[in-house]
C-alpha positions in Angstrom: 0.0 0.0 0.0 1.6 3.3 -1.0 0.7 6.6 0.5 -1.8 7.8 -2.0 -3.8 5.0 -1.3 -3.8 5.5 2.5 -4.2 9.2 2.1 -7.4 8.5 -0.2 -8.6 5.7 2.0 -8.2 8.3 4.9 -10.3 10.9 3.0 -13.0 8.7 1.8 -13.5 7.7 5.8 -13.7 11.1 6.6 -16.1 12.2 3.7 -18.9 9.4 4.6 -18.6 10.3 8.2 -19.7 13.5 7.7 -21.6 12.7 5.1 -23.6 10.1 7.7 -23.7 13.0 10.2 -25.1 15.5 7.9 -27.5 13.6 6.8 -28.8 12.2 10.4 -28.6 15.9 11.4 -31.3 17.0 8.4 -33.1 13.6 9.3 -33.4 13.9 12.9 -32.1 17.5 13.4 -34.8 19.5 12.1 -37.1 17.4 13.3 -36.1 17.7 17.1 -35.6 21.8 15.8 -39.6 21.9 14.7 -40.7 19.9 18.0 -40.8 23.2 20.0 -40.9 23.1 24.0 -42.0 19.7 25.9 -44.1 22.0 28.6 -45.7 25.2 29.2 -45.1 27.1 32.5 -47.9 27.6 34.8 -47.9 31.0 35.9 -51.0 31.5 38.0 -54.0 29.1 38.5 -57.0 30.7 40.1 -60.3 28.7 41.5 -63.2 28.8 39.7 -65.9 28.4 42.2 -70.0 28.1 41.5 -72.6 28.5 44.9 -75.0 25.5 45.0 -78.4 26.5 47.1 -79.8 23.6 48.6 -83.8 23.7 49.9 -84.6 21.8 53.2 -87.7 21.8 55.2 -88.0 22.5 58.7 -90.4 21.7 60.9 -91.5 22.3 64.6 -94.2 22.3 66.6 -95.8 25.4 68.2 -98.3 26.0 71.0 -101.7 27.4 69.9 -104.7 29.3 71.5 -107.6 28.3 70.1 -111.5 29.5 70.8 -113.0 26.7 72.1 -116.1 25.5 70.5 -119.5 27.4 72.0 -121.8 25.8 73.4 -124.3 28.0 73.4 -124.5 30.0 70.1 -127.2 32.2 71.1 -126.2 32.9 74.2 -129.8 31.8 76.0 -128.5 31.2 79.5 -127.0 34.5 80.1 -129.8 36.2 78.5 -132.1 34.6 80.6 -130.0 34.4 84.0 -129.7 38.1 83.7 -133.2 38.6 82.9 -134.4 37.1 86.1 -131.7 38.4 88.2 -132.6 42.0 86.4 -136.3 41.6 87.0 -135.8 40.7 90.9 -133.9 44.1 91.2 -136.8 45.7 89.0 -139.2 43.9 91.5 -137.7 45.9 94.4 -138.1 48.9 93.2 -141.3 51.3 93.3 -145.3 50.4 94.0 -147.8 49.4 92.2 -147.9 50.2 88.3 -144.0 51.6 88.8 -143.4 48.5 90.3 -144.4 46.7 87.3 -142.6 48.5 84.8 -139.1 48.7 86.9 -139.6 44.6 86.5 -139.8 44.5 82.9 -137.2 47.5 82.7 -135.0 45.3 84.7 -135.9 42.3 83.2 -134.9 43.6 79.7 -132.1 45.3 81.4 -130.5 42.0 82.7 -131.2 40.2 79.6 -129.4 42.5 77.5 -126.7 42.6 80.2 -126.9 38.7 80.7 -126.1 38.8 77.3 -123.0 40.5 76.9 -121.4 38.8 79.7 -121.8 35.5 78.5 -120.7 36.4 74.8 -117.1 38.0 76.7 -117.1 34.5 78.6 -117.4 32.6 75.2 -115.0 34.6 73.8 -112.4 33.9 76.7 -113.1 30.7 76.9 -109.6 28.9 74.8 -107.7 25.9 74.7 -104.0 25.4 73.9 -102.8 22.6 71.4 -100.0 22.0 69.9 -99.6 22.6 66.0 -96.7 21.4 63.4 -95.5 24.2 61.5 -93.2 23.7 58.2 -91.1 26.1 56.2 -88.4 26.3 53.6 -85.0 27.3 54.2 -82.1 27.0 51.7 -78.6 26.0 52.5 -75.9 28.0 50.5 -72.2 26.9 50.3 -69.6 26.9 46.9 -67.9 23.8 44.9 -64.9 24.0 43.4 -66.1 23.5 39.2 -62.5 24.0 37.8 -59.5 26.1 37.4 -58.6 29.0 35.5 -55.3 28.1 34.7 -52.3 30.9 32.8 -49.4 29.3 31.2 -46.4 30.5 28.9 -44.9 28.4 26.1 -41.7 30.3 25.3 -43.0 33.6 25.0 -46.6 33.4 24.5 -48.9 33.3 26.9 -52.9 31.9 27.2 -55.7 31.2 29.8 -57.2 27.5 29.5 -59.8 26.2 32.2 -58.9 22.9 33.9 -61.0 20.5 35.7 -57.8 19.7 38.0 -55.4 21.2 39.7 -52.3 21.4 37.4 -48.5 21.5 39.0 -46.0 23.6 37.9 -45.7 23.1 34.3 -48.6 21.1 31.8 -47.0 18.5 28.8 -47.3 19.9 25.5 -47.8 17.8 22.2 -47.1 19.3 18.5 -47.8 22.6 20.5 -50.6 21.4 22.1 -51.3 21.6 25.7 -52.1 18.2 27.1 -54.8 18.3 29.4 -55.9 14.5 30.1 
């Protein structure tokens, strides 16, 4: 072997070496070039929260005055207690003729009087009992729906809503934010 032939042998190694790397670089250079940034940086993440109102019913039971039932509508036994007692007093009173008519003035007095003491009576006369009494109150509190989540990829920055909690940075796809 001479020394033109190791000196050719020599360049033709060094020629398809770089050749090979040149070629893998446009293969699998660019390529890795175009791929772009594996994450995006979370910057802030804020709660979205929503307030849920939830209606219940309450019940308790209450103490209640009633009228009690009457008994006599009419009112016939005052009346007539009072007109008797009325025309007694009348009866004392006066002679003769004036006698007579201070008994049916009393009489008529007492009745009407009779009367309006038994209807106050009636209308004093209660019961207690106890009654249930329902109403609707509503419960308020808030659930956590998602996040509002702001991320930079290089330098641009967006907003996207999340329905968890991301960490410090999200995976990105073909520039894509992945967000399973």
């Amino acid at each position: 072997m001479d020394k033109s032939m190791i000196t050719g042998l020599v360049i033709g190694a060094v020629v398809a070496t770089t050749g090979g790397a040149i070629a893998s670089y446009k293969m699998f250079g660019d390529k890795a070039a175009e791929k772009g940034p594996e994450y995006a940086e979370v910057i802030n993440v804020e709660e979205v929260r929503k307030t849920v109102n939830t209606p219940r019913e309450v019940c308790e039971d209450v103490a209640v005055s009633k009228k009690a039932p009457v008994k006599d509508e009419h009112k016939i036994a005052g009346t007539a207690i009072g007109a008797v007692a009325g025309g007694l007093l009348g009866n004392q009173i006066g002679g003769g003729r004036g006698k007579t008519l201070a008994t049916v003035a009393g009489a008529a007095a007492g009745g009407y009087a009779g009367n309006k003491v038994q209807g106050k009576m009636q209308d004093n006369d209660t019961y207690t009992t106890t009654e249930r009494r329902c109403h609707t109150v509503t419960d308020s509190h808030e659930n956590v729906v998602g996040y509002d989540v702001t991320y930079s990829i290089g330098e641009e920055q967006g907003t996207v809503r999340m329905n968890e909690k991301p960490g410090n940075r999200i995976p990105v796809e073909n520039g894509q934010l992945v967000l399973n």
